[in-house]
Backbone as XML, in Angstrom:
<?xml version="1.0"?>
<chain id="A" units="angstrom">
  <residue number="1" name="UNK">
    <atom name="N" x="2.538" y="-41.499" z="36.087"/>
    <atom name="CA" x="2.976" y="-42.590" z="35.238"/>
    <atom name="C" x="4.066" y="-43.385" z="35.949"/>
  </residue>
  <residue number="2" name="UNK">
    <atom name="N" x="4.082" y="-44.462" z="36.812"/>
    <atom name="CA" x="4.715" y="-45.389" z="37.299"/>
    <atom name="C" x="4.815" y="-46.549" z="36.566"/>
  </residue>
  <residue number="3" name="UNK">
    <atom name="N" x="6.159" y="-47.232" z="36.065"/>
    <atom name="CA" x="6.162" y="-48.375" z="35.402"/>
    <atom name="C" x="6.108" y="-49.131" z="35.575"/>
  </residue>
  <residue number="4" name="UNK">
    <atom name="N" x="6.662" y="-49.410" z="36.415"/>
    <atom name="CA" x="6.374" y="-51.208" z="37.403"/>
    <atom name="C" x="4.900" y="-51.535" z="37.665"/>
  </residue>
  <residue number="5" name="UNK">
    <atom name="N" x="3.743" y="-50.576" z="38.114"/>
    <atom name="CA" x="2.298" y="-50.772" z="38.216"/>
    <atom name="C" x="1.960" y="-50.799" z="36.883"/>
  </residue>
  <residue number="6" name="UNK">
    <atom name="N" x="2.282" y="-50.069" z="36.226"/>
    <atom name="CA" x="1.495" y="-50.096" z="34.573"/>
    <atom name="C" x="2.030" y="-51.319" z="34.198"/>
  </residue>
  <residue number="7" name="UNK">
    <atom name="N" x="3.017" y="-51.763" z="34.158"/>
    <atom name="CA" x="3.744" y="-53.108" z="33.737"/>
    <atom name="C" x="2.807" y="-54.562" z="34.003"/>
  </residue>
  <residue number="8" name="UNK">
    <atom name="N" x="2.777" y="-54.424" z="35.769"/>
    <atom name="CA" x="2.136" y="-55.832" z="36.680"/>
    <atom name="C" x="0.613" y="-55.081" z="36.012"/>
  </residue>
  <residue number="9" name="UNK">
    <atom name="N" x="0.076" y="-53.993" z="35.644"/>
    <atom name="CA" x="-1.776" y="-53.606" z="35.107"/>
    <atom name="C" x="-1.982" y="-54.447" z="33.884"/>
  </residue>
  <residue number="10" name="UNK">
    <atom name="N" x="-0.890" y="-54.592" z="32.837"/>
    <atom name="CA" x="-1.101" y="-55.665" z="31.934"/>
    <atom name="C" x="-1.552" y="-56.264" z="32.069"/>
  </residue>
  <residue number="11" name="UNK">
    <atom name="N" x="-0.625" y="-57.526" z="33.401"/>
    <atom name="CA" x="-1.225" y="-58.779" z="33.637"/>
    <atom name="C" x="-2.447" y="-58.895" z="34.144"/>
  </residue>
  <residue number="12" name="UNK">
    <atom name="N" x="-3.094" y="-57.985" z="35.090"/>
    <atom name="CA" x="-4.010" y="-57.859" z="35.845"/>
    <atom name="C" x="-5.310" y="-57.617" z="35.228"/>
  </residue>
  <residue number="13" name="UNK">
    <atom name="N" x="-5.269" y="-56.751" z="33.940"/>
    <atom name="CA" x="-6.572" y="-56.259" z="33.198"/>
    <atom name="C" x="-7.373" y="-56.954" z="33.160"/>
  </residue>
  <residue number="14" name="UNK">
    <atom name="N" x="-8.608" y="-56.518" z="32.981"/>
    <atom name="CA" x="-9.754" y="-57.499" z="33.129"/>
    <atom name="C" x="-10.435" y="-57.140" z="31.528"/>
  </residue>
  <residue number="15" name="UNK">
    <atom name="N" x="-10.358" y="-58.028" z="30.593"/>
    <atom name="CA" x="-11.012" y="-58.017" z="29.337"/>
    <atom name="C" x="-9.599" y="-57.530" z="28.427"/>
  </residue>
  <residue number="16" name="UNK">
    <atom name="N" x="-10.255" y="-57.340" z="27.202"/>
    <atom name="CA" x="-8.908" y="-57.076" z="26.154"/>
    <atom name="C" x="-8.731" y="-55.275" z="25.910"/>
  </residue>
  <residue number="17" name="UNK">
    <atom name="N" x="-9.961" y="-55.028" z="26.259"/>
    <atom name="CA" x="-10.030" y="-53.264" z="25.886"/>
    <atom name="C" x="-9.578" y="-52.802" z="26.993"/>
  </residue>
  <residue number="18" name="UNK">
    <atom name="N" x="-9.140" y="-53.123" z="28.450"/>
    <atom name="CA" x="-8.702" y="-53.010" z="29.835"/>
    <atom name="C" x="-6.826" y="-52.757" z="29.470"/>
  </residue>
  <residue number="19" name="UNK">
    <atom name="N" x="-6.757" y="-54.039" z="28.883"/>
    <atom name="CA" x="-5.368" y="-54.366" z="29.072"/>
    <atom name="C" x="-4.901" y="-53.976" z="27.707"/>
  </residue>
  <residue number="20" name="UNK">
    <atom name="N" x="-5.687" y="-53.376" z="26.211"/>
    <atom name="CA" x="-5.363" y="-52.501" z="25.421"/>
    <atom name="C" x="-4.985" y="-51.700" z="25.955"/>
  </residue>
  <residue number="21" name="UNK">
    <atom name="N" x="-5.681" y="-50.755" z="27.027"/>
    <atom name="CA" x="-5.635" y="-49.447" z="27.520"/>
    <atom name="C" x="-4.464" y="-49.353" z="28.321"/>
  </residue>
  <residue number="22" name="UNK">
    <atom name="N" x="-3.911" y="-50.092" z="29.016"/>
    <atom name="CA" x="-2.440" y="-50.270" z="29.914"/>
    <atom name="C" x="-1.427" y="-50.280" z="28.783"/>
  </residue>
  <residue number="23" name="UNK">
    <atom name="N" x="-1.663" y="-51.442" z="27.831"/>
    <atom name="CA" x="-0.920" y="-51.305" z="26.643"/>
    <atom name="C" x="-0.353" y="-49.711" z="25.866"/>
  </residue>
  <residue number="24" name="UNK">
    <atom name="N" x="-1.291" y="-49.192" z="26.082"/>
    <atom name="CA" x="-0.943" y="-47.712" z="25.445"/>
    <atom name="C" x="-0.532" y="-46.979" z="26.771"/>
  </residue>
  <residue number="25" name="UNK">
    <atom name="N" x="-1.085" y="-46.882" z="27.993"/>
    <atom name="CA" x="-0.418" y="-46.341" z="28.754"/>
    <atom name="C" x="0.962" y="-46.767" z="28.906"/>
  </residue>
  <residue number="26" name="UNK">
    <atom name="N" x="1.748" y="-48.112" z="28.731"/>
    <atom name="CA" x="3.028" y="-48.425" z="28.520"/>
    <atom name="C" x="4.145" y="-47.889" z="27.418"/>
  </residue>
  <residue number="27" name="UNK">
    <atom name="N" x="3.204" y="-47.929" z="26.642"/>
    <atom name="CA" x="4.168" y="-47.334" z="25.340"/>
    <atom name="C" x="4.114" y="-45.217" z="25.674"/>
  </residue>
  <residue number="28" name="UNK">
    <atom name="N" x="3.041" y="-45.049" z="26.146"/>
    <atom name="CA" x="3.483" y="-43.427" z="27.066"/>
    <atom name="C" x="4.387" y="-43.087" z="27.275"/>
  </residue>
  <residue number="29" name="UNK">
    <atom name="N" x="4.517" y="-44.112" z="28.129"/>
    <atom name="CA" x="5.720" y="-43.998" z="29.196"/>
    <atom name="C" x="7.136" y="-44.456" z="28.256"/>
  </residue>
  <residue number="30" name="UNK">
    <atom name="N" x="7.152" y="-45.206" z="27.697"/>
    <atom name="CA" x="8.470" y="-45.568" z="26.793"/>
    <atom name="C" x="8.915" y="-44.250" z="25.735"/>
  </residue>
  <residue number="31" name="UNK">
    <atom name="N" x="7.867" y="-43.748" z="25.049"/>
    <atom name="CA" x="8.008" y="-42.643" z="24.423"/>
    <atom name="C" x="8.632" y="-41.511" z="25.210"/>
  </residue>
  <residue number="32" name="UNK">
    <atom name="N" x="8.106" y="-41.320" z="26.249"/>
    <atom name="CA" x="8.358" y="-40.133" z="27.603"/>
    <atom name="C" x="10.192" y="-40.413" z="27.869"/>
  </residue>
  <residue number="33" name="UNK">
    <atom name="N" x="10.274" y="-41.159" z="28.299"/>
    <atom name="CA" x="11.969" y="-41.803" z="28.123"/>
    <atom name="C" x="12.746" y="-42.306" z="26.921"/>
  </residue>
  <residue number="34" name="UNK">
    <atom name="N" x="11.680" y="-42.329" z="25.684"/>
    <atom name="CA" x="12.610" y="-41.810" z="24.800"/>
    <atom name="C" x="13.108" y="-40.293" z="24.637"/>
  </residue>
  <residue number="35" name="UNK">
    <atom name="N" x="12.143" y="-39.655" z="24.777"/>
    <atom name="CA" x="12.159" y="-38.332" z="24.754"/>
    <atom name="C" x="12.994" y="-37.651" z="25.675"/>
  </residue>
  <residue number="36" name="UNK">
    <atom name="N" x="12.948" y="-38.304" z="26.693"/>
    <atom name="CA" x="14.321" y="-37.828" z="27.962"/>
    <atom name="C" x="15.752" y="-37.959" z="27.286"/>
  </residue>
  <residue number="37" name="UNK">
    <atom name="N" x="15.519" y="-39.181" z="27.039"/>
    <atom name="CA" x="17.025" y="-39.682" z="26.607"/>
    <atom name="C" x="17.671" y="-38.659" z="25.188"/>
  </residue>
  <residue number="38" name="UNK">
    <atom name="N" x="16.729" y="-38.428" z="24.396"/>
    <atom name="CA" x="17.239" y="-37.869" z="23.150"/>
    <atom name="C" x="17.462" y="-36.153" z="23.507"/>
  </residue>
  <residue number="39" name="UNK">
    <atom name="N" x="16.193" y="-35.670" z="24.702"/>
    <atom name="CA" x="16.507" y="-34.286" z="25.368"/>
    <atom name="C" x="17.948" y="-34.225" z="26.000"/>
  </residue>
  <residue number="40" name="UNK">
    <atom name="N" x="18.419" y="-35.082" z="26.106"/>
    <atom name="CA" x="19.557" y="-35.239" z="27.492"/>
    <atom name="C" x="20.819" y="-35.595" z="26.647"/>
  </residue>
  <residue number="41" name="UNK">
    <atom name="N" x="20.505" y="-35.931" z="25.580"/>
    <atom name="CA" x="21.594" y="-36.670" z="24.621"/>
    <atom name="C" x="21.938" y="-35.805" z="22.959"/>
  </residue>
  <residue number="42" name="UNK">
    <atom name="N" x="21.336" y="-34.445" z="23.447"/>
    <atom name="CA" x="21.547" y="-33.783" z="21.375"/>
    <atom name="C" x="22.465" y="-34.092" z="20.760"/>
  </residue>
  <residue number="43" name="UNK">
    <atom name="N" x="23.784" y="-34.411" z="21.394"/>
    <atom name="CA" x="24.819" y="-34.330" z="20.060"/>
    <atom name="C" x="24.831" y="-36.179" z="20.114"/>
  </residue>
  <residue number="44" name="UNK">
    <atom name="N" x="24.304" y="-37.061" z="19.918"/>
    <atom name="CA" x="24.449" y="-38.328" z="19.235"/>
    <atom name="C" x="25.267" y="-39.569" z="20.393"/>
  </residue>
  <residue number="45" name="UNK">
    <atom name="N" x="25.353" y="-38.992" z="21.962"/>
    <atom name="CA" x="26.073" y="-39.654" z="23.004"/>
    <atom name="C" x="25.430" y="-40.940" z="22.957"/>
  </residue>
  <residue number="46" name="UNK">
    <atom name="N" x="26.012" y="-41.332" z="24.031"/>
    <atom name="CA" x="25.351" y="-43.014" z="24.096"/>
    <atom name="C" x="24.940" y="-43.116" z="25.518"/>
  </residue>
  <residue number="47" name="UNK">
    <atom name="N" x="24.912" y="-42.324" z="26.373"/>
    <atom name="CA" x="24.875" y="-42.190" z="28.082"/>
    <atom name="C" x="23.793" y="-40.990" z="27.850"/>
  </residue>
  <residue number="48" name="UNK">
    <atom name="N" x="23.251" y="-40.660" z="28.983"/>
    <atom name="CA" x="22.401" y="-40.085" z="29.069"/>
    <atom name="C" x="23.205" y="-38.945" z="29.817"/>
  </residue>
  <residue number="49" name="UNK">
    <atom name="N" x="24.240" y="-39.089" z="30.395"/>
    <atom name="CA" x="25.378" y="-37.846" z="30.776"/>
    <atom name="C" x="26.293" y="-37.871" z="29.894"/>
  </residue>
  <residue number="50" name="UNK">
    <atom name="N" x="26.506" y="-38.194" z="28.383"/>
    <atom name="CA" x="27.462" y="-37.716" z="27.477"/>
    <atom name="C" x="28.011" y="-39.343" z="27.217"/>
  </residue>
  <residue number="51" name="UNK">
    <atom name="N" x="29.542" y="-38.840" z="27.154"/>
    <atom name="CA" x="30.414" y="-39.901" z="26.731"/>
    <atom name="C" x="30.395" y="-40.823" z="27.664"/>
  </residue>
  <residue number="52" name="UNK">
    <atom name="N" x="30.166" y="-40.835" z="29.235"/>
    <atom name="CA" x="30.381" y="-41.793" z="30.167"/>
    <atom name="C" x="29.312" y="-42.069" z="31.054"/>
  </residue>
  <residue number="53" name="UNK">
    <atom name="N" x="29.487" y="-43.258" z="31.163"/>
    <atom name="CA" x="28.073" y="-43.739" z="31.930"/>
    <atom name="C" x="27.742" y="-43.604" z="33.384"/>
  </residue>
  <residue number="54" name="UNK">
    <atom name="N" x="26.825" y="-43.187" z="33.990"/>
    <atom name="CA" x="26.337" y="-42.543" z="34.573"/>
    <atom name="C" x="25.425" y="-43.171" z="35.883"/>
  </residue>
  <residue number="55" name="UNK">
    <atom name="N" x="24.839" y="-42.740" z="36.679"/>
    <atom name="CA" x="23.598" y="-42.991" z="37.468"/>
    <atom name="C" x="22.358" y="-43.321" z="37.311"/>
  </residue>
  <residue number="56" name="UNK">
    <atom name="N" x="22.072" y="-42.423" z="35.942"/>
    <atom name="CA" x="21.206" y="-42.504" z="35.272"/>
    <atom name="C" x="21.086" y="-43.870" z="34.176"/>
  </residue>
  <residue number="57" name="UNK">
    <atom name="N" x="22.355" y="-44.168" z="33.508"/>
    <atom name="CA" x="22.509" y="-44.926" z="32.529"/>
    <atom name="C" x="22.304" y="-46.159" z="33.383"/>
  </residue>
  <residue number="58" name="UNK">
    <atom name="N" x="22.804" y="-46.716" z="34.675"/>
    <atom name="CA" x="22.716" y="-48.049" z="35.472"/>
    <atom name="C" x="21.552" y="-48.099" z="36.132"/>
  </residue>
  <residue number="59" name="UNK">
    <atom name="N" x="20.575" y="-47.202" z="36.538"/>
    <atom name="CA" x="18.914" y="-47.024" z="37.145"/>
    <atom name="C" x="18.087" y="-47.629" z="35.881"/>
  </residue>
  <residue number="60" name="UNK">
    <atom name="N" x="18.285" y="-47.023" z="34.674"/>
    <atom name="CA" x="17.494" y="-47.300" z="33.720"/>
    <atom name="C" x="17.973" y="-48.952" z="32.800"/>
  </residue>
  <residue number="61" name="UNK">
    <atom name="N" x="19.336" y="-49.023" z="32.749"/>
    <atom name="CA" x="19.534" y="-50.031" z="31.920"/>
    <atom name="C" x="19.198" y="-51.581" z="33.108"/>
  </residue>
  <residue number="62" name="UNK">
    <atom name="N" x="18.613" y="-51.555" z="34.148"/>
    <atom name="CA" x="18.013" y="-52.335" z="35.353"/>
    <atom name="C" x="16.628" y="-52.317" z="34.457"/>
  </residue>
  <residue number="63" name="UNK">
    <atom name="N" x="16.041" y="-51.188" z="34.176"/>
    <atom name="CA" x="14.995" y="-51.953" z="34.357"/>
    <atom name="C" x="14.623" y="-52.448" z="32.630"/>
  </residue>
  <residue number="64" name="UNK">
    <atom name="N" x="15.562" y="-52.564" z="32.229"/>
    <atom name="CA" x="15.241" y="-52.834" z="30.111"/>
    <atom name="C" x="15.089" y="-54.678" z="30.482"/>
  </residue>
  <residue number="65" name="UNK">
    <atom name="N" x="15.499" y="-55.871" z="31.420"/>
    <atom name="CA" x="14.730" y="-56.754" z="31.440"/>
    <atom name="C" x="13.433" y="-56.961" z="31.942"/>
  </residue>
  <residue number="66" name="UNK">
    <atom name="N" x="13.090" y="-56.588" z="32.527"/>
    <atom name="CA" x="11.646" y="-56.283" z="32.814"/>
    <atom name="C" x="10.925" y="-56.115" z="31.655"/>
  </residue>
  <residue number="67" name="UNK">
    <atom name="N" x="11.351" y="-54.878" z="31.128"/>
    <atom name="CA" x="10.759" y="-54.621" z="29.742"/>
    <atom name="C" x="10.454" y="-56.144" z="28.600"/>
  </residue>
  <residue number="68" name="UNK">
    <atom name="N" x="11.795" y="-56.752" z="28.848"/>
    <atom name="CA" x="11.625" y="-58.103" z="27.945"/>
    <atom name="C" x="10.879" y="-59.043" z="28.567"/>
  </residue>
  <residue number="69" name="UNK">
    <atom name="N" x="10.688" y="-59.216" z="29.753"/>
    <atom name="CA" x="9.590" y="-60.124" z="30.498"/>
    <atom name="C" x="8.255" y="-59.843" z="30.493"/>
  </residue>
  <residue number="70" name="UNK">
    <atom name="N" x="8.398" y="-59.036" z="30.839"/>
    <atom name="CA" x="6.766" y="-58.441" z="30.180"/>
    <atom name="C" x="5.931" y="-58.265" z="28.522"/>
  </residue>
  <residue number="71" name="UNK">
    <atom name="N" x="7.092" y="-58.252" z="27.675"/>
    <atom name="CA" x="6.437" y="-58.353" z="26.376"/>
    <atom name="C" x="6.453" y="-59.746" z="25.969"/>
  </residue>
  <residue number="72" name="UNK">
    <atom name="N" x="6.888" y="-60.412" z="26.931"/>
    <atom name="CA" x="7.035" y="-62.428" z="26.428"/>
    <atom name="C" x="6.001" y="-62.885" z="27.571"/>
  </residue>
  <residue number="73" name="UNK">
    <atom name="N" x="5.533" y="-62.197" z="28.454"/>
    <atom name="CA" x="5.150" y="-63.356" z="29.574"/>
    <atom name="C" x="3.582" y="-62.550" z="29.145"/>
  </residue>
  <residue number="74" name="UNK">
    <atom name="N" x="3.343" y="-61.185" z="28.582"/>
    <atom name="CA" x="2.105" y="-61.191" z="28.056"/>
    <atom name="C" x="1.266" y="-61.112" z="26.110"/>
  </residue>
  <residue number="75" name="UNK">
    <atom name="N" x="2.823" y="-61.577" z="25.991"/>
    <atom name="CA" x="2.705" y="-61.275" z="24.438"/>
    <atom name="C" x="2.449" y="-60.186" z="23.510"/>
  </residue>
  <residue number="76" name="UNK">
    <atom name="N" x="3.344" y="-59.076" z="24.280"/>
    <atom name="CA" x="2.701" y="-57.759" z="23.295"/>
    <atom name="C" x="4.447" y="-57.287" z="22.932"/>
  </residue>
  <residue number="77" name="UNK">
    <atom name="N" x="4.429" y="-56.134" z="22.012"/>
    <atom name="CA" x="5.362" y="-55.477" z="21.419"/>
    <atom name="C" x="5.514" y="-54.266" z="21.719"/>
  </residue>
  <residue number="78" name="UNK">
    <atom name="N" x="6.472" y="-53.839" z="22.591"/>
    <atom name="CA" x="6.348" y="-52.111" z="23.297"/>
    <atom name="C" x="7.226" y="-51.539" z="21.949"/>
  </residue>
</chain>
């Protein structure tokens, strides 16, 4: 599960049941990192290492525009 290819597979799909199917492979992957984040986070933090932000917190909060370019430049809702 790579995001940046599943991301640019949107645009690329060929038909609507193609680029349905990327569609759900995207939201996979969003679920999968929700699931990190809330594994990594039990007591209610806001960082994915606790109270302070992290390596992790500046790798991932890079790629949350992408996320918004891609649900406007192909019109879907992750």
């Amino acid at each position: 599960m790579d995001i940046f290819p599943t991301m640019r597979g949107i645009g690329m799909a060929n038909g609507e049941e193609a680029k349905a199917t990327t569609i759900k492979e995207l939201k996979d992957i969003f679920v999968l990192l929700e699931e990190g984040f809330l594994k990594s986070s039990s007591e209610a933090k806001p960082f994915f290492g606790g109270d302070e932000i992290g390596y992790l917190d500046i790798a991932f909060g890079s790629l949350l525009g992408w996320f918004t370019v891609t649900e406007k430049s192909f019109d879907i809702k992750c």
